[in-house]
N, C-alpha and C positions, 0 to 999 in steps of 0.2 A: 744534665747535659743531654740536648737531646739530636739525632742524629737524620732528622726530619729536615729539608730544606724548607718546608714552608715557616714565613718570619720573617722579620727584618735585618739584613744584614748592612754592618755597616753604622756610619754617626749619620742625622740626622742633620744637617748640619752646616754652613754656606760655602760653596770650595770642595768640599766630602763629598766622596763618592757612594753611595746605599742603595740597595735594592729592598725591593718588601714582594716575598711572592706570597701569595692570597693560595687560601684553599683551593678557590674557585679556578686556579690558572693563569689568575690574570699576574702581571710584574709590573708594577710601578717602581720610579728610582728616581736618579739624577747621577751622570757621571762628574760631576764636579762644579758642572758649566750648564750643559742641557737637560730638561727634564726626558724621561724617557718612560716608555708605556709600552706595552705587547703579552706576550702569553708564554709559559713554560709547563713542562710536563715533565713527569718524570721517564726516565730514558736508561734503563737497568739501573746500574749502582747510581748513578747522577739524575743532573735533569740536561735537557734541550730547552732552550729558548728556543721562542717565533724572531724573524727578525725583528730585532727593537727598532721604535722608531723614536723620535728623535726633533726636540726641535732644536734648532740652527744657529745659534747666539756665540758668538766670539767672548771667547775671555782668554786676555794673555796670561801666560804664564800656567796655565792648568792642564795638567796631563789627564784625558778624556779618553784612556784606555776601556774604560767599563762598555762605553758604547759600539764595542766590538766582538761582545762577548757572546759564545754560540752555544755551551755547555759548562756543564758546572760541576763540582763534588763536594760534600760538606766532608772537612776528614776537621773531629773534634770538635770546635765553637769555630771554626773558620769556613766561609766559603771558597773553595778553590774556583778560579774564572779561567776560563780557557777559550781561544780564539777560533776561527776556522781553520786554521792547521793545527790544530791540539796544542799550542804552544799555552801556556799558563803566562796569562798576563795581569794578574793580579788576586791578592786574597783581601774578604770584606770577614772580621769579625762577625760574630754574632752580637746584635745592639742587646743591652739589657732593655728586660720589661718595662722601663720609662720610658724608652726612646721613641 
């Protein structure tokens, strides 16, 4: 178990929400519906995203909460997602090493 935010969190998966943060910074994902790209760092006990951006595709029914998300906390195999007013709007597992 490791308590590193970098890795994928999250299912891989069509509909699922995942992020993958890279060593290097960079965050690639998909909140459900859009793909999404930008940079995160770490930021004391968490990390901060850059603003993610975002492409633009409608899909009903999919709650696209991730693409709002401004800082983070890994507590155990989960990422906690949190908004621009600290409200926690979602947790993404940790994907196993196949995903």
């Amino acid at each position: 178990m490791s308590s590193s935010a970098e890795g994928t969190w999250g299912v891989k998966r069509r509909g699922e929400p995942w992020l993958q943060l890279a060593v290097e910074g960079r965050v690639l994902g998909n909140d459900g519906c859009n793909r999404l790209m930008g940079g995160w760092r770490v930021d004391g006990p968490g990390v901060r995203f850059e603003p993610l951006a975002s492409t633009l595709m409608y899909c009903e029914g999919v709650d696209t909460w991730l693409s709002t998300a401004v800082t983070a906390l890994v507590e155990d195999d989960e990422l906690v997602v949190f908004d621009a007013e600290g409200r926690e709007i979602g947790r993404l597992p940790r994907a196993a090493e196949s995903d």
